[in-house]
Each structure stands twice: as C-alpha cells, then as structure tokens.
C-alpha positions as YAML, in Angstrom:
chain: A
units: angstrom
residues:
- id: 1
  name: UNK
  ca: [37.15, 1.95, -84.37]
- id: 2
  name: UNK
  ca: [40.35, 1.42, -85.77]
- id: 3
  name: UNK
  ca: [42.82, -1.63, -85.07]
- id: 4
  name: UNK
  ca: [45.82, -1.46, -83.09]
- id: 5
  name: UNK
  ca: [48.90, -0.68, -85.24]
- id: 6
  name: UNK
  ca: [50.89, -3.93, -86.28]
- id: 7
  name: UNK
  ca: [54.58, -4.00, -85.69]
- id: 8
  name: UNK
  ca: [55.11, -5.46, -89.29]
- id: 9
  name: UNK
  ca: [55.69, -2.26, -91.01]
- id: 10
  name: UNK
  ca: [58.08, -1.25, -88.60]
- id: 11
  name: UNK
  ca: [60.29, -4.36, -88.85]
- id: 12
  name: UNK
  ca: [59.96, -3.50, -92.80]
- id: 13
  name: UNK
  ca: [60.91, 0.14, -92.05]
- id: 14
  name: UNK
  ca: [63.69, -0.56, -90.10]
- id: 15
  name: UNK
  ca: [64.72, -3.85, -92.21]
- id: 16
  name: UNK
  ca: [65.33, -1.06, -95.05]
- id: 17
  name: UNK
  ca: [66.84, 1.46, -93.45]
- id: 18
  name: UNK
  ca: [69.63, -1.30, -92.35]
- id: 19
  name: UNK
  ca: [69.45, -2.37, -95.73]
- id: 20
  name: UNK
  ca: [70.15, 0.97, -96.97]
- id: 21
  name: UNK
  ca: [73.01, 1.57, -94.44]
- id: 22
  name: UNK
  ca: [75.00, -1.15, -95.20]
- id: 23
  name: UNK
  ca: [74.88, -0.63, -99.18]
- id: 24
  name: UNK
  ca: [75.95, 2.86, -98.20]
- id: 25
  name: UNK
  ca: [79.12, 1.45, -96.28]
- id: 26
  name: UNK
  ca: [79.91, -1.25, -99.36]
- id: 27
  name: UNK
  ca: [79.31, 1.58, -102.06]
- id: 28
  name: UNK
  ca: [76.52, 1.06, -103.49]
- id: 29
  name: UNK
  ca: [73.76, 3.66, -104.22]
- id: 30
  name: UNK
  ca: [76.75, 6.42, -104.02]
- id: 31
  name: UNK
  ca: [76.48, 7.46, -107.37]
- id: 32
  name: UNK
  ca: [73.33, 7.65, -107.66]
- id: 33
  name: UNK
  ca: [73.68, 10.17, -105.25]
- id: 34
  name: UNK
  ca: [76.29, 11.97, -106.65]
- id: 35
  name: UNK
  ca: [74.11, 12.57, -109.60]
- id: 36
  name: UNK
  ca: [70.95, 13.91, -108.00]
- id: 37
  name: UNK
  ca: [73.11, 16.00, -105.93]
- id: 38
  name: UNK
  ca: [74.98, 17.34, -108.78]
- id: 39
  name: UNK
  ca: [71.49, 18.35, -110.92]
- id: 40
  name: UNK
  ca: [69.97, 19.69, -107.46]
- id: 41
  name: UNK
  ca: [73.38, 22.23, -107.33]
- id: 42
  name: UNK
  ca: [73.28, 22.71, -111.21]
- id: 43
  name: UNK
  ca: [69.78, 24.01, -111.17]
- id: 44
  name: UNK
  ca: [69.22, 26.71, -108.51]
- id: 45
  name: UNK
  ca: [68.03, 30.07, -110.14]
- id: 46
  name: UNK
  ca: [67.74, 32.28, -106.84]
- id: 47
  name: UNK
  ca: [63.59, 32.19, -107.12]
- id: 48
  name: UNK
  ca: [63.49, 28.71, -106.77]
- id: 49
  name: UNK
  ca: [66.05, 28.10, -104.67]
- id: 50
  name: UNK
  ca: [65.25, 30.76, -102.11]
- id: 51
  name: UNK
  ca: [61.84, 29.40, -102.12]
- id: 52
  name: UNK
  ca: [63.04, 25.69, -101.17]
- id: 53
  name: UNK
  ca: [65.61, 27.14, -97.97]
- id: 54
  name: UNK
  ca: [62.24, 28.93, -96.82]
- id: 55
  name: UNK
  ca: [59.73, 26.18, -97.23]
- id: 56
  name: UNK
  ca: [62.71, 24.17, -95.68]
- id: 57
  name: UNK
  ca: [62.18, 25.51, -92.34]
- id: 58
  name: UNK
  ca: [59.15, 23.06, -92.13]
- id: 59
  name: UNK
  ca: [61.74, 20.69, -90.92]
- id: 60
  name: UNK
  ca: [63.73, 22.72, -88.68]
- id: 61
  name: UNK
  ca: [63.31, 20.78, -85.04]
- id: 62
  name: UNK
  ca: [64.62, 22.85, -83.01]
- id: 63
  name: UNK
  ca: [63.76, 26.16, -84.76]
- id: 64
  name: UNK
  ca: [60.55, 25.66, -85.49]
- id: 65
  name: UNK
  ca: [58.78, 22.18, -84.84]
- id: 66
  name: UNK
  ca: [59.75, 22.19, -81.19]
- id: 67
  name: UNK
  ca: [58.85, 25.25, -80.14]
- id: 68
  name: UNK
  ca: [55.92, 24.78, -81.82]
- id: 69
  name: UNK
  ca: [55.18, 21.73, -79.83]
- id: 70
  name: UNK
  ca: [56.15, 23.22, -77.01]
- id: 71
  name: UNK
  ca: [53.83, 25.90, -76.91]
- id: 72
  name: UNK
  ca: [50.42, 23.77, -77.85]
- id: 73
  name: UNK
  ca: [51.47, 21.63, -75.14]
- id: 74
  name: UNK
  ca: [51.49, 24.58, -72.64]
- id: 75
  name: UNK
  ca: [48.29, 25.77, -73.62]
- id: 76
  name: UNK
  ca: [47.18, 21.91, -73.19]
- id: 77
  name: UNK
  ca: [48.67, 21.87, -69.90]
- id: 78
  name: UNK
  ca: [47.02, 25.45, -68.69]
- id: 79
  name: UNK
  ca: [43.64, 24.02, -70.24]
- id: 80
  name: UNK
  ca: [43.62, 20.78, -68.65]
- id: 81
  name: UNK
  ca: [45.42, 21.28, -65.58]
- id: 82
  name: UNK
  ca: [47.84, 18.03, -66.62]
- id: 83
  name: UNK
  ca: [51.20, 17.49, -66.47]
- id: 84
  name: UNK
  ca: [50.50, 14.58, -69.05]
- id: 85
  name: UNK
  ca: [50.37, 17.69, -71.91]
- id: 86
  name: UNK
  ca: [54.00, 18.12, -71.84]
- id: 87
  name: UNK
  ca: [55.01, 14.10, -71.94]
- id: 88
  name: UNK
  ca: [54.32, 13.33, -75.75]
- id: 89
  name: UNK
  ca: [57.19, 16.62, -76.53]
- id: 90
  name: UNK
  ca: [59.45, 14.59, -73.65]
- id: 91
  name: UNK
  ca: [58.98, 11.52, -75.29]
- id: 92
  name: UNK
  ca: [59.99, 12.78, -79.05]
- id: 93
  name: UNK
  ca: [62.98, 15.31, -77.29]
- id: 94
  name: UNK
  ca: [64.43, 11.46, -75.95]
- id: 95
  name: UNK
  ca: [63.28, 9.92, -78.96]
- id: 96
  name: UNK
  ca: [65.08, 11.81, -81.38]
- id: 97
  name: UNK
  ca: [67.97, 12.56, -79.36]
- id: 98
  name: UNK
  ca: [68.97, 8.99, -78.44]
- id: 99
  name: UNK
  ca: [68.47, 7.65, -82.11]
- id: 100
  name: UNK
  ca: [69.06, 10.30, -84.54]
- id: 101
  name: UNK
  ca: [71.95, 11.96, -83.34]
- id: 102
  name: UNK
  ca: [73.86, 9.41, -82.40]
- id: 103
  name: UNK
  ca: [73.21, 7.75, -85.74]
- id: 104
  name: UNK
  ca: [74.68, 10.88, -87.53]
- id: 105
  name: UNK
  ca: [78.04, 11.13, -85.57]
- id: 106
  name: UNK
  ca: [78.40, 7.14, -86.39]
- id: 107
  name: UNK
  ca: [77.75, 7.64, -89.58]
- id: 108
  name: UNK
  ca: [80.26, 10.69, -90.44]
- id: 109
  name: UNK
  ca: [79.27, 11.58, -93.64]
- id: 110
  name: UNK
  ca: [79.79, 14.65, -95.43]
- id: 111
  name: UNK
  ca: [76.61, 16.50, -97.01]
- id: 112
  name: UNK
  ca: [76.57, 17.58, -100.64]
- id: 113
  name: UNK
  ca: [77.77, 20.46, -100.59]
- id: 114
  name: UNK
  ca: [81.15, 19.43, -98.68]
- id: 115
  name: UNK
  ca: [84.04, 20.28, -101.25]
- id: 116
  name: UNK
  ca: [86.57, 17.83, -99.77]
- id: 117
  name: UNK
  ca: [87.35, 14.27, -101.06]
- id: 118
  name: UNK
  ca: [85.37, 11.35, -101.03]
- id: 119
  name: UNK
  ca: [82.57, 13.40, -100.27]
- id: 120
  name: UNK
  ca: [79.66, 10.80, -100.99]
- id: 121
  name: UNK
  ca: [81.31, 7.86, -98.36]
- id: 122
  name: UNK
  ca: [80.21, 7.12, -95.13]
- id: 123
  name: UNK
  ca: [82.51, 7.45, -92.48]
- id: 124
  name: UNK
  ca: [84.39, 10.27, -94.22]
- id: 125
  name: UNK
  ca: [87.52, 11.01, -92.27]
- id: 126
  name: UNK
  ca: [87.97, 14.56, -94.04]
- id: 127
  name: UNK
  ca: [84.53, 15.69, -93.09]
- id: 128
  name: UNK
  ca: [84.07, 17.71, -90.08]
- id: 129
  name: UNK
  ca: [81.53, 19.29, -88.09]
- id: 130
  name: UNK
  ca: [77.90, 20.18, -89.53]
- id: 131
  name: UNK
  ca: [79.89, 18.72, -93.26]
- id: 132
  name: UNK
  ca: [79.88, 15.31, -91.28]
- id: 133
  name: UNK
  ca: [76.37, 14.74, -89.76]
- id: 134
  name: UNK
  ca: [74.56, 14.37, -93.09]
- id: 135
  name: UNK
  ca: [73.15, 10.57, -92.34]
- id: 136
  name: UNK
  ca: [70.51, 10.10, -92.16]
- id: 137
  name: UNK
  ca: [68.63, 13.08, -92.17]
- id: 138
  name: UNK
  ca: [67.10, 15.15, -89.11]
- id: 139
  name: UNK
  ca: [64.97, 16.92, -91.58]
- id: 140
  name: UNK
  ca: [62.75, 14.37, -92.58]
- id: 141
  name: UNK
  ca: [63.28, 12.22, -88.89]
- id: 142
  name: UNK
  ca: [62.38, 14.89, -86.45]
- id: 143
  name: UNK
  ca: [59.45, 16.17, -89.47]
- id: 144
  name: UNK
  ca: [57.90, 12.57, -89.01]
- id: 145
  name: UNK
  ca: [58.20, 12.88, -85.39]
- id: 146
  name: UNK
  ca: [57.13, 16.68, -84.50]
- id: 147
  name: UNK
  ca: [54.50, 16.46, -86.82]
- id: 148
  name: UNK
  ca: [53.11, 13.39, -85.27]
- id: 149
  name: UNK
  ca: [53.69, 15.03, -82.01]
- id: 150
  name: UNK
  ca: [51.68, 18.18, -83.23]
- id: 151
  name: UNK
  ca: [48.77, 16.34, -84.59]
- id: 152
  name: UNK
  ca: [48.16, 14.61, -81.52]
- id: 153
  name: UNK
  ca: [48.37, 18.14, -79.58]
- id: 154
  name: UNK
  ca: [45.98, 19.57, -81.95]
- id: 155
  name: UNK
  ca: [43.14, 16.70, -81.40]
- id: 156
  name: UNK
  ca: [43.55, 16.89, -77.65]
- id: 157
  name: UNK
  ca: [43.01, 20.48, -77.86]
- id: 158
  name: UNK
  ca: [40.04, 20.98, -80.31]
- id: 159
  name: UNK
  ca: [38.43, 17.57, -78.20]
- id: 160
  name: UNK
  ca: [37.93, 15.30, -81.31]
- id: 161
  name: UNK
  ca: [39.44, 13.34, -83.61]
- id: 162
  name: UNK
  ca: [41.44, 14.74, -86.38]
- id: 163
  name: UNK
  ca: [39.31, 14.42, -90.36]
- id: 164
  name: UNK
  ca: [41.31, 12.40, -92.69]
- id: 165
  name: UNK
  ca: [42.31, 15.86, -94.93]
- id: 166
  name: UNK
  ca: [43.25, 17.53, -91.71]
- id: 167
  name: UNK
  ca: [45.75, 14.56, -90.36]
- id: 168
  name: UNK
  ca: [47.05, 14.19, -94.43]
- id: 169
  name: UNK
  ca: [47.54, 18.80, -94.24]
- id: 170
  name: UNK
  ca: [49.58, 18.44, -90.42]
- id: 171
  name: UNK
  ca: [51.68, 15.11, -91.58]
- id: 172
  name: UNK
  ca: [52.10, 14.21, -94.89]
- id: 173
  name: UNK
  ca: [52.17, 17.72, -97.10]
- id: 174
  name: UNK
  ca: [54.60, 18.49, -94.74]
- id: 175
  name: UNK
  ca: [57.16, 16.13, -94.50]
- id: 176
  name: UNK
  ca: [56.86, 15.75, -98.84]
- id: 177
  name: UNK
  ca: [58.14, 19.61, -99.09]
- id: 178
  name: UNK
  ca: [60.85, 19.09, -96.82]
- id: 179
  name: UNK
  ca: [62.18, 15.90, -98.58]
- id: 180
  name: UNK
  ca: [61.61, 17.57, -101.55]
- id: 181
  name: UNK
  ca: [63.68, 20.65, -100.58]
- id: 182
  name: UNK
  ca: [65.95, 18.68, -98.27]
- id: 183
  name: UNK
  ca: [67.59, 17.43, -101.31]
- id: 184
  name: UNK
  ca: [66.78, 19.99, -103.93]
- id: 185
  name: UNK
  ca: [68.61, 22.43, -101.74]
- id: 186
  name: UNK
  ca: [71.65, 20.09, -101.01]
- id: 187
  name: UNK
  ca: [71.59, 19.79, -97.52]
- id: 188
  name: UNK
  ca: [71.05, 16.13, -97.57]
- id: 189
  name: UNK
  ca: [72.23, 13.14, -99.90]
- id: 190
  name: UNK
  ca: [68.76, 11.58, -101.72]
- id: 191
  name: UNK
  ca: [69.92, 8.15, -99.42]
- id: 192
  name: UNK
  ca: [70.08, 10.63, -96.38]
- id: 193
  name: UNK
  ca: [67.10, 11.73, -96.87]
- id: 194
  name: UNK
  ca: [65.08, 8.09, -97.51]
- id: 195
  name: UNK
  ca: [66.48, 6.93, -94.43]
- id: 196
  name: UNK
  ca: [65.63, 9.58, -92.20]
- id: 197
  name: UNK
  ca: [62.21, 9.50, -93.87]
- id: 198
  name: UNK
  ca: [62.36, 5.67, -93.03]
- id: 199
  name: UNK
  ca: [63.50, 5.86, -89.07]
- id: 200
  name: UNK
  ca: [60.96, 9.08, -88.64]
- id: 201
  name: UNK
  ca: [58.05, 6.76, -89.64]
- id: 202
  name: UNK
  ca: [59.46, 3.94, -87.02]
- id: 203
  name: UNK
  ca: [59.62, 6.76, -84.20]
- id: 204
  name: UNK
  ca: [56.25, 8.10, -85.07]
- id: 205
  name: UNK
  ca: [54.63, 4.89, -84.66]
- id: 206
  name: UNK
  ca: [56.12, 3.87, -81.38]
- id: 207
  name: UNK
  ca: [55.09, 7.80, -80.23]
- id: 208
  name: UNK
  ca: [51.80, 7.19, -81.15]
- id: 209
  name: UNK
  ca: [51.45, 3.47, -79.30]
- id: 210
  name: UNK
  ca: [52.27, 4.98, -76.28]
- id: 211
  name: UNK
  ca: [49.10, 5.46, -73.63]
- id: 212
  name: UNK
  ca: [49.91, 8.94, -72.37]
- id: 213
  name: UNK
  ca: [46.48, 9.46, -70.29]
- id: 214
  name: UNK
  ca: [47.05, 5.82, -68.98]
- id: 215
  name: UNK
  ca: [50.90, 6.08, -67.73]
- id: 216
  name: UNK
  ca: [51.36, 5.49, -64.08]
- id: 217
  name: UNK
  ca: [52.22, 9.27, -62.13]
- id: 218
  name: UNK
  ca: [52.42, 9.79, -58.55]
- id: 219
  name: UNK
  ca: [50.07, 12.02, -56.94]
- id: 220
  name: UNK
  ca: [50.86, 15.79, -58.17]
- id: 221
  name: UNK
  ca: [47.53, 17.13, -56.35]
- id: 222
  name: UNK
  ca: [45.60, 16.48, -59.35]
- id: 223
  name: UNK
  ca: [47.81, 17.32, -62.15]
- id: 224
  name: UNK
  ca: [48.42, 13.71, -62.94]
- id: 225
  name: UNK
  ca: [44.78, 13.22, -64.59]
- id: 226
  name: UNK
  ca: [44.49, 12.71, -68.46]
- id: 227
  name: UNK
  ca: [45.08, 15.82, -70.67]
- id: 228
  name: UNK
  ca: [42.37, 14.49, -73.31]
- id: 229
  name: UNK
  ca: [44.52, 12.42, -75.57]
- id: 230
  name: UNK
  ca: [43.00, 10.84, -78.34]
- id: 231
  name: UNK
  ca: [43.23, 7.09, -77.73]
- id: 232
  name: UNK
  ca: [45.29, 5.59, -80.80]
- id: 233
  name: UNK
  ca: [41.78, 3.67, -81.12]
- id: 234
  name: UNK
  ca: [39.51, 6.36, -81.88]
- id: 235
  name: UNK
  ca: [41.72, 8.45, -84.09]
- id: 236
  name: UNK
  ca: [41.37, 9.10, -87.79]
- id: 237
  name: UNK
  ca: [42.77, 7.05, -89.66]
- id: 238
  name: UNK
  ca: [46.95, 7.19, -89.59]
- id: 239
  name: UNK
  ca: [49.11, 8.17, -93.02]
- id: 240
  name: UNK
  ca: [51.86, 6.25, -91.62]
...
C-alpha cells in the first residue's frame, strides 16, 4: 500500500510559486520572458501552429475538461446510486474558482500577445480584459486539477486501481502538451505558465487527500453511500 502523501512538497510548491511571484513584481525573470515569447511568435508556420491551438484544447476547463468531468461523474452517479460521484467535480469547480481566478485579476498582467506598453509587468494598468488575466495560468492549473479529477472518476468506474502507464497517459502527457503549447502559442508568459503548473500540483494534492466515500451526508434515502472511490491508499502510484 502506498503512504499517505506528505505536505512537504506542497510547502515547496507553494514556497516557489511565491518565490516566483514576487521576482515577477521586482522585475526579475521578465526578460527572459520576453524572449521566449518573442521566438514562440517568430516561429509559427500555420502547420505547426494550428496544430498547438488544437492540441491546446487539452487545457480548456470549461470547454472541455469540465464537461468531461461532468459527464463520468453522472454515469458514476447513475451506476452507483451516490450523490458522492458528483463531489470530487464540486470540490475542483470551488477549488479553482476561489484560487485561480482571483489570483489572475490580482495579478493584472497582460499575455504575450498584448500590443500595449509594458506588456511583460505585473499589475499592468494598460491591460484589460482577457489581455490582463495572463498570471498564472488556468491552462496548466485547472489541467493539473481536471485531470486529477478525471483519473479518479475513471478508477471508480472501471472498480480498480489505475496501472502506472494509464495514471502517467490521463495526467502527465497531458498537462506536458498544454504547457508546451500554452507558451508556444502565446497565450501565456513561460513564468505564467510554471506557476500555474506549480499551484495545479498544490490543488491536485489537496483534491486527492480528501476522503470522498468517508465525508459526513445526511440521510438522502440511500444516496449518501460511497460511489467506489479509490482510497488515496490503494491507488497506483501518484505522478505528482
């Protein structure tokens, strides 16, 4: 059986991602931004670059990855006959909403692609809109998160644990083409993308602590029993 997850890493993860922010806000790391994002926008025959905006979509929460979740979860509801299906999607919806978006309008910084001034800086007063939520990035935060989510759906509905090659396929491959594309495309700063990549980990983790078959419910005439969650115990072994 495998051990409990530590909370080590995730001081470490979030330790960095502060780390990062704050050399952000005293200008560090900005250029090296500028210059990845300049050689992403440089290089973009329409092949390659149409390719990257489609395998993109792989981090699109709410176009893809939620309904997605959504939809295993109902079939692990009508299976089971559990409300407890639907309560891992609840718990990444308030997850990522409370954290992630917040965290974006704070930060106000343009994306790449914003043709205004000062377009690298956090807290850009000339950036508006979508051109100001670029930090850090949803892409790779709600991909850590859904795809956690969706692994955990999957084992509950096939009844077993998931193989090592099978958790790597749902989790890791991924979340490496979308922070690949993120920032090949120019949607996201490299920084953006590290420290989305850094708080989706963190959120993941505290997810996948949580007891979901074990969580006090009233009585809802039977639909409070366990939908067949993998205990964090018994599972194969996590990439993050």
């Amino acid at each position: 059986m495998a051990e409990k997850k530590s909370w080590w890493l995730d001081v470490v993860l979030v330790a960095a991602f502060v780390a990062i922010t704050v050399a952000l806000m005293r200008g560090h790391l900005l250029r090296l931004d500028e210059r990845v994002a300049d050689w992403s926008l440089s290089h973009q025959p329409p092949v390659p670059y149409w390719t990257a905006r489609v395998l993109n979509y792989l981090g699109q929460g709410g176009q893809i990855l939620m309904p997605l979740s959504l939809l295993l979860s109902g079939l692990l509801a009508w299976r089971t006959r559990s409300v407890r299906a639907i309560l891992p999607f609840v718990a990444a919806f308030v997850l990522t909403y409370v954290t992630i978006g917040p965290l974006k309008i704070w930060a106000d910084r343009a994306a790449p692609r914003f043709d205004g001034p000062e377009r690298v800086i956090m807290h850009n007063p000339q950036a508006e809109g979508v051109y100001a939520m670029s930090y850090p990035s949803g892409h790779l935060g709600n991909s850590l998160v859904w795809y956690a989510v969706l692994a955990m759906l999957i084992a509950a509905l096939l009844r077993r644990p998931l193989q090592r090659w099978e958790t790597y396929v749902i989790r890791v491959v991924p979340v490496v083409i979308v922070f690949c594309t993120t920032v090949y495309t120019g949607f996201h700063w490299l920084t953006d993308s590290v420290a989305g990549l850094l708080l989706g980990v963190v959120l993941a983790r505290l997810i996948e602590r949580i007891p979901f078959d074990r969580l006090p419910l009233p009585a809802l005439r039977g639909w409070e029993k366990p939908a067949g969650f993998i205990p964090a115990s018994d599972r194969s072994a996590s990439p993050v």
